[in-house]
C-alpha positions in Angstrom: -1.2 -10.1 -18.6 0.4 -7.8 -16.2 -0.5 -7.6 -12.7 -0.7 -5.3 -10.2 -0.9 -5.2 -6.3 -3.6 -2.9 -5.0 -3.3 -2.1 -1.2 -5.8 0.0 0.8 -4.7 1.0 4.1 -7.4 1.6 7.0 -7.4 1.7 10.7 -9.1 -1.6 11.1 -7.9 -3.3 8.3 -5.5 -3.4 5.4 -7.6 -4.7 1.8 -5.7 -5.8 -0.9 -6.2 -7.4 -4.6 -4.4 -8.4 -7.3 -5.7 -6.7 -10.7 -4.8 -7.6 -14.5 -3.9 -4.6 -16.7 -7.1 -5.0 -18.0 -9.3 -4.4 -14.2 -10.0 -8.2 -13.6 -9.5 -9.1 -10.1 -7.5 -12.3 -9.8 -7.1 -12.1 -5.8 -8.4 -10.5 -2.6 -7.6 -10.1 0.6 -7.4 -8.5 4.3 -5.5 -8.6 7.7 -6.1 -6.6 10.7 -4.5 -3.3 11.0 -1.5 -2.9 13.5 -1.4 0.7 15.6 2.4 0.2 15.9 5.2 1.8 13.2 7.7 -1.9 13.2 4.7 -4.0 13.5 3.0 -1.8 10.8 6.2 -2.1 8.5 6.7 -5.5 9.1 2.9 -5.9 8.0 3.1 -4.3 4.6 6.8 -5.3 3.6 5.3 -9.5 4.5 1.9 -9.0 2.6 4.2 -8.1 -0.6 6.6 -10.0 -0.5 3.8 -12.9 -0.3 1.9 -11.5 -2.9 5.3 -11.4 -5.1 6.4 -14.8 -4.2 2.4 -16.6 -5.2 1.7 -13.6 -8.1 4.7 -12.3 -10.6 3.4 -8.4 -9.5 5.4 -5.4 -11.6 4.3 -2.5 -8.9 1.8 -1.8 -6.3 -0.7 1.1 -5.3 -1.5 2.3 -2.1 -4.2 4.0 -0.7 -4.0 6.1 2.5 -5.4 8.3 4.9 -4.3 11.6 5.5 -2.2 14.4 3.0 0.0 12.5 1.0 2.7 14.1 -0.9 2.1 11.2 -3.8 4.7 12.5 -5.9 7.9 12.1 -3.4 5.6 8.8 -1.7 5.7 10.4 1.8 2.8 10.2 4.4 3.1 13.9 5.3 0.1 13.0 8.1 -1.5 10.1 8.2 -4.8 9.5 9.7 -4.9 7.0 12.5 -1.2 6.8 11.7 -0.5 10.0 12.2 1.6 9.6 15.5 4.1 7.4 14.0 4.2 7.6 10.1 4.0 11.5 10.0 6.7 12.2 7.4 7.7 8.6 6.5 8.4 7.4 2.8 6.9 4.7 2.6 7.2 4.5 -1.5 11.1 4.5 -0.7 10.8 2.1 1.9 8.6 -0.3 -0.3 11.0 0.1 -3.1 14.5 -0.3 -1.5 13.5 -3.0 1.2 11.1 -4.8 -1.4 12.0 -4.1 -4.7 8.5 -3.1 -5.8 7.7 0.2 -7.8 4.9 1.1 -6.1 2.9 4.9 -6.0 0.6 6.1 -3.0 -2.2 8.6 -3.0 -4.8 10.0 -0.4 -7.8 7.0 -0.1 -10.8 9.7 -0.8 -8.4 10.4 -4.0 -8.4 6.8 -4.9 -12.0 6.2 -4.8 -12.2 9.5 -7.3 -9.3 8.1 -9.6 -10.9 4.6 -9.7 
C-alpha cells in the first residue's frame, strides 16, 4: 500500500506519522521544535530523509501556522516562524533538496480537511 509522510509543524514540537493510502497509521513521532531558520531546515530535510530511508514514502504533507499560499508551497507568514520563514518555499525546498513531492497548508485548515 502507498504511504505517506504526515508532518505537523508547531512551536514546541514537530509531529509526524506515516499513513497507508487507506488512513492506517503505521508510525509516529515528535522532536522538539528549533526557533532558528538552518537549524529549522536541517530539522525537517533529516526527519525525511529518515523517514524515506526506514519507510518507501511517495510524498509528504505539511501542516503550518500562519497564511500559507498552499498552491505555490510558500510560508507567506508563519506563526512563531514568522521572523525567519516569512516568504520561504519550503515545498520547493523539500522537493529539490529531498526529492519528496510534498504539499503544505495552514494547520487550522488541516484539522478541517482531515
Amino acid at each position: 500500500m502507498t504511504k505517506y509522510l504526515g508532518i505537523d509543524v508547531g512551536g514546541t514540537h514537530i509531529k509526524y506519522g506515516v499513513v497507508e493510502s487507506g488512513g492506517s497509521i503505521k508510525s509516529t513521532g515528535r522532536k522538539k521544535t528549533r526557533i532558528d531558520k538552518e537549524a529549522f531546515l536541517n530539522d525537517i530535510k533529516s526527519l525525511i530523509m529518515e523517514v524515506k530511508h526506514k519507510i518507501p514514502i511517495v510524498g509528504a504533507g505539511i501542516s503550518f501556522p500562519g497564511f500559507i499560499d498552499s498552491k505555490r508551497g510558500v510560508l507567506v507568514t508563519a506563526g512563531a516562524f514568522n521572523a525567519f520563514l516569512a516568504g520561504f518555499p519550503l515545498k520547493e525546498y523539500i522537493l529539490e533538496e529531498i526529492g519528496v513531492p510534498c504539499e503544505i497548508e495552514n494547520d487550522v485548515n488541516s484539522v478541517a480537511l482531515a
